[in-house]
N, C-alpha and C positions, 0 to 999 in steps of 0.2 A: 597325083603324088609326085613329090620331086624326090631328089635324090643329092645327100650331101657327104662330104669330107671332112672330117674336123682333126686336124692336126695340133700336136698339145708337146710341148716339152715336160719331161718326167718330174714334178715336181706339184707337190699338194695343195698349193694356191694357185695353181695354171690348171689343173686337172680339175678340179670341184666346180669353176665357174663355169669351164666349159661344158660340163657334164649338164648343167642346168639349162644351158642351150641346148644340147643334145637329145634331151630328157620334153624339152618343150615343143623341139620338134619334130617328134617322137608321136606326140600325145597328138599333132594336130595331121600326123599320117604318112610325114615322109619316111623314106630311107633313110638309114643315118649308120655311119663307120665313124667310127674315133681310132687314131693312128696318134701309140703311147706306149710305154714302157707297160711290159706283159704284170709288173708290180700295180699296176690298175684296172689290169683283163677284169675279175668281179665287179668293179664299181661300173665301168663302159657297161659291162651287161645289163647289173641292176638296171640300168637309165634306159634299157629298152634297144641299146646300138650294139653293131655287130664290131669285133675288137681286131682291129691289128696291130700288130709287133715292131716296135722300131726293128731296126734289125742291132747290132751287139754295137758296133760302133758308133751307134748314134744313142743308144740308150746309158744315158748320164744320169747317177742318182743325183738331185739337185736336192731334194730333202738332206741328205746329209753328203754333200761335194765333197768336203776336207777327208771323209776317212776313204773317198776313192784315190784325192790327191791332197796327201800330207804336208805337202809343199806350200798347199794355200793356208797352214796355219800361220797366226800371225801377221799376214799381210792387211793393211789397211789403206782407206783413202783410194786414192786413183790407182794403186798397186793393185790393190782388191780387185778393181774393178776392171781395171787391163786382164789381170790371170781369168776372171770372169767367161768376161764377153770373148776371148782367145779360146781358152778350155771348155767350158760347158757350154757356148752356145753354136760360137763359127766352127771348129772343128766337126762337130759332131752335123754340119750343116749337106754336108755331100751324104750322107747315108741318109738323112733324113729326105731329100732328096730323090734321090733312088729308090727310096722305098713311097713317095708321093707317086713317080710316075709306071711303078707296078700297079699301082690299084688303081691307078686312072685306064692304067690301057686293060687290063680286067674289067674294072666298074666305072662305065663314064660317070659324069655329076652333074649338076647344073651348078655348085661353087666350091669351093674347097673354103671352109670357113678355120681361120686360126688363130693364133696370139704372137704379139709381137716378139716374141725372143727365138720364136720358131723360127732361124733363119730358110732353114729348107724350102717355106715355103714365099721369103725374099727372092731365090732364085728361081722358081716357077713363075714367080710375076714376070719376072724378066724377057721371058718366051711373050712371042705373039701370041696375041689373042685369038687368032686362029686355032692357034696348039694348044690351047690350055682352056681352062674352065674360070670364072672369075672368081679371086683371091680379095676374098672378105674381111679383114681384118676384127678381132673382137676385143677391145681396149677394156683390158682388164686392170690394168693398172694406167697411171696417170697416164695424160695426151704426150705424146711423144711426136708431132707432128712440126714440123720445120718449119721458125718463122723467125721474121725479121724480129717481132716483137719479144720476144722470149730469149735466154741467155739458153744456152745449149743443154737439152735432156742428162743429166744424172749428175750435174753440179748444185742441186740444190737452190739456186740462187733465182730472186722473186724478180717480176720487170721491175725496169723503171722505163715512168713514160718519158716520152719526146725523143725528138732528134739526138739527145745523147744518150739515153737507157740504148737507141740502136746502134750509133757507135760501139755503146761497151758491148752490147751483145754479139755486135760483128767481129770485134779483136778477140773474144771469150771462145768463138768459136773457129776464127782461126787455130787459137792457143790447142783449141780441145781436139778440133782434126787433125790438128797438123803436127803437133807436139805430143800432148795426154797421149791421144791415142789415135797417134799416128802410124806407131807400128801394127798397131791390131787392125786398121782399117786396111793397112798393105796386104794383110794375112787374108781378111775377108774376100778384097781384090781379086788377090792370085787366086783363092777358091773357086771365087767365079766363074773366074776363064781357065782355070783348069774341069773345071763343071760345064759351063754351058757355052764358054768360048768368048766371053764379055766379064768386065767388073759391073758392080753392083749399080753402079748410076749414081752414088751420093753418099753421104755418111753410112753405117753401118746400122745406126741407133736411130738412123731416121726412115728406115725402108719402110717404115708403116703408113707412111703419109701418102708414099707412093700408088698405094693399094689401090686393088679397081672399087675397092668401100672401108671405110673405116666407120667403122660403130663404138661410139663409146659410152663406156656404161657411168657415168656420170650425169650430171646437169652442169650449162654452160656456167652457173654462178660457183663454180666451185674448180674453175680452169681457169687460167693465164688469157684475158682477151688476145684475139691475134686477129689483127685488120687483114691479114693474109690467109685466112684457115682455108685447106682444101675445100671446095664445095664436096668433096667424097664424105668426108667427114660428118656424121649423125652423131646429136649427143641422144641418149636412151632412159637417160636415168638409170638408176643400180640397178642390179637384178633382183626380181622378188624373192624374200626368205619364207619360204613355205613355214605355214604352223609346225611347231618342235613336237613334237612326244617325251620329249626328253620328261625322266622322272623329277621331281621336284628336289630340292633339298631340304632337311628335316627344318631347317631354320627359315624357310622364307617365309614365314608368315611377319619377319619382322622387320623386314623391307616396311612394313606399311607403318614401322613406331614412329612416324615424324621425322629422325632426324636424315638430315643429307644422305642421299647413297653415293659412294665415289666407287666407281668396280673399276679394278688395276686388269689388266691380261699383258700373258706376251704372246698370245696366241697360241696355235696348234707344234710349229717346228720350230719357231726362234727361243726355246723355253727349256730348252738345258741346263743354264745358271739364270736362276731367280735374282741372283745378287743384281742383275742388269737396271732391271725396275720393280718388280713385286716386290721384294725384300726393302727397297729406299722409301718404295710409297708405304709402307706398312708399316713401317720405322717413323715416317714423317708425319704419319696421320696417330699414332697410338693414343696421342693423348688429347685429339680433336674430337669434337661432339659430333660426327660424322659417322658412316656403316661404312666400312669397307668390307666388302665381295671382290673375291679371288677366284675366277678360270685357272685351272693350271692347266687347260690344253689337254690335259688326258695323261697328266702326270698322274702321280698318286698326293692323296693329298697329303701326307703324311710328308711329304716332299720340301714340305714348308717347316718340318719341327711343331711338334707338339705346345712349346708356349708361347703362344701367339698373342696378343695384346688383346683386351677383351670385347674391343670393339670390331675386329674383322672376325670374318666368314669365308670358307673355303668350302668349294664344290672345284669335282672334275671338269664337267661342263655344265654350261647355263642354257638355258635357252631364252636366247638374246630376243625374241618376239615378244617374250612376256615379262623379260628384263629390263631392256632399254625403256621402256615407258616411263618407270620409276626412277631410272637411274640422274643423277643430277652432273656428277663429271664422268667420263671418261679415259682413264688414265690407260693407254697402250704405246706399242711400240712403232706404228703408222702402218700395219698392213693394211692395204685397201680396202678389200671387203669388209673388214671391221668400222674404217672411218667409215664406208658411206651408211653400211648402218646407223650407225649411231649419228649421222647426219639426219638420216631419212626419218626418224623418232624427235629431232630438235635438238640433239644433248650435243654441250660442247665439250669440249676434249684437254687433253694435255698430250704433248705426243713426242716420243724421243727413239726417234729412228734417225739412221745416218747409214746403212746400209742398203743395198738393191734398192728398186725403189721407193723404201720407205726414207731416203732422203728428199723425195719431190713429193710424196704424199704429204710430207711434213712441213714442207714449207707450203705448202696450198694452204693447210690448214692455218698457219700464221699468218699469211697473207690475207686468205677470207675474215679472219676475225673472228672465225669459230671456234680458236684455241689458241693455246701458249706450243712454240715449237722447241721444245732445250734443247735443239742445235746437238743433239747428244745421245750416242747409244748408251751410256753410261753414265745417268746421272745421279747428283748426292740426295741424300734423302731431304738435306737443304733447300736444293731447288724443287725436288718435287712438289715437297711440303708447302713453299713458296707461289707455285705453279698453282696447283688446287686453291689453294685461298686467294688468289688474284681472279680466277673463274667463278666461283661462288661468290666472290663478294660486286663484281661488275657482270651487271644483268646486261650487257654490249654482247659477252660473250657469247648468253643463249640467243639472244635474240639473232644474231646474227647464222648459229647454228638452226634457228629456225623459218630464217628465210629462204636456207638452201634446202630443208626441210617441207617446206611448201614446196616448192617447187620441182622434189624427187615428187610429191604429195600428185604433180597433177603430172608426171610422166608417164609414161607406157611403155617400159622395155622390148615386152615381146611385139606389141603391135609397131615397137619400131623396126625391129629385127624382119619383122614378116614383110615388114614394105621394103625393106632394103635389099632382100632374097626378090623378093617379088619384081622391083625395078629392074635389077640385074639380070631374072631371068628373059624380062620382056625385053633387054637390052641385047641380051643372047640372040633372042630368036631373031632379031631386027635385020643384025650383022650375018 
């Protein structure tokens, strides 16, 4: 039996994937702590691990940030994303910290397994390896891994090949260190060395690369080639979605009348104003010979207004294993676990995120050829409408979301993960 760490920033798309690593191994017999906001104490438990507490100043609600700091209303673009990676992840990165190496000197490990925004556990890496346990990395969102070949993590922006796609990407990331967010990296810096007595070693956004493993829960046809990728770096394919239970809804029997299904989501937390995308695709499609199906995330559905055009459908949740099969587009906002879903079933997509990393989930998808990307957290019911009949009517798009499709088709998450724990630990004992 080994024994692990899994550190998680408070937030419901960073919590649920790691829980399912947790929860896996779990089942095949280790120890297992998840180290999170006491607002997920029941779900660590449900998954079979034992729960500790960020402590007060590291525990940042990331589900809903703006009503802890009102000051982030409003802000967009690289603003957004300065107050971001400043406020919710590097500040809060010393207590997260401090409270890593209590449970280490309580409960040794064989890894401390985490996700990249967890900076607390960027500065554990930092220690010798003597002093520490090896820091796993679990790529729960797009590769964020430093390369020449790639323009810099959270600008969105797709390669170009040859000796000048590397040019542009090398002035792009000057701009982005050194200007963007050049004060935020300073802030990281100083945290360091007032932490552990060193800066970070490199960008802020790119400690992931550094890890003693990076696992990513993708397939490599649906990543940026990088003639320079860490060899640390595993791709794993997504993680499995367990069969649902979820209840049916009183209408699905009509998923199977023939025509198109288009199912719009804004997922579980970004679905406060439908006006964003539920509302534009449901305006867009009214009077197309298509189903639309509506998630609202665990709204109510009543959420939507009672006259709804007579060809959508509205459930709280779906269960996406017995969904996705039928589904023909996929209209969401770019959360990850949702694209790769719906990658790993074949369906292509339409996708309008510009936030967190659903601006690089979004541009994968435009890049792969597995969907249309509107460049747009806010788009008109014009382009939506526009977006869906360009996917339906060029069979490039499925096919293309079904060769990345094949290929989650012959991956092995957990048997990557177990060889990854496994290499690391026989690496331990070596040393």
């Amino acid at each position: 039996m080994s024994s692990y760490l899994i550190t998680c920033t408070p937030a419901h798309g960073h919590v649920v994937p790691l829980l399912q690593v947790a929860s896996h191994l779990v089942a095949r017999g280790d120890s297992v702590a998840v180290l999170t906001s006491p607002r997920y104490a029941e779900r660590v438990r449900a998954a079979g691990a034992r729960f500790i507490a960020l402590p007060d100043d590291a525990d940042v609600d990331l589900d809903d940030p703006t009503a802890s700091f009102p000051e982030r209303a409003g802000l967009t673009g690289a603003a957004a994303l300065r107050f971001d990676m400043s406020t919710l992840f590097i500040r809060p990165a010393a207590g997260q910290f401090e409270a890593i190496r209590a449970e280490l000197a309580a409960t040794p490990v064989d890894a401390v397994l985490t996700e990249p925004l967890f900076i607390g556990a960027a500065l554990l890496q930092l220690l010798p390896r003597a002093e520490r346990p090896p820091v796993v990395v679990l790529g729960i969102f797009p590769l964020g891994a430093r390369s020449r070949d790639v323009a810099p993590f959270g600008l969105g922006i797709t390669p170009m090949p040859g000796p000048l796609g590397r040019v542009r990407n090398a002035v792009l990331r000057t701009v982005a260190e050194k200007a963007i967010f050049g004060g935020v990296q300073r802030e990281a810096d100083e945290m360091a060395r007032r932490v552990i007595g060193r800066d970070l070693g490199g960008f802020v956004l790119d400690w992931a690369g550094r890890a003693d493993a990076y696992v990513q829960f993708t397939v490599p046809e649906f990543e940026y080639p990088r003639s320079d990728l860490p060899d640390t770096v595993r791709f794993a394919g997504p993680l499995p979605v367990s069969a649902s239970a979820q209840e049916l809804p009183a209408w699905w029997a009509e998923l199977d009348g023939g025509r198109p299904i288009v199912h719009v989501t804004q997922g579980t937390v970004a679905n406060a104003d439908f006006s964003q995308l539920v509302e534009p695709t449901i305006t867009a499609l009214a009077d197309a010979d298509v189903l639309v199906v509506v998630s609202t995330g665990g709204r109510p559905v009543d959420a939507l207004g009672t006259d709804l055009p007579r060809n959508v459908r509205v459930a709280e949740y779906l269960p996406y294993d017995r969904l996705l099969p039928r589904v023909d587009v996929l209209v969401t906002n770019g959360g990850y676990g949702g694209v790769q879903q719906a990658l790993a079933h074949g369906v292509p997509l339409v996708v309008a995120g510009q936030t967190e990393d659903k601006v690089e989930v979004s541009a994968r998808v435009g890049w792969s050829g597995a969907g249309v990307n509107l460049r747009t957290s806010t788009p008109t019911a014009a382009q939506v409408g526009g977006a869906v009949r360009r996917v339906l009517a060029d069979v490039a798009y499925r096919r293309n979301a079904e060769r990345i499709g094949a290929a989650m088709s012959a991956s092995d998450a957990w048997r990557t993960i177990d060889r990854v724990l496994d290499d690391e630990r026989r690496a331990r004992v070596r040393t």
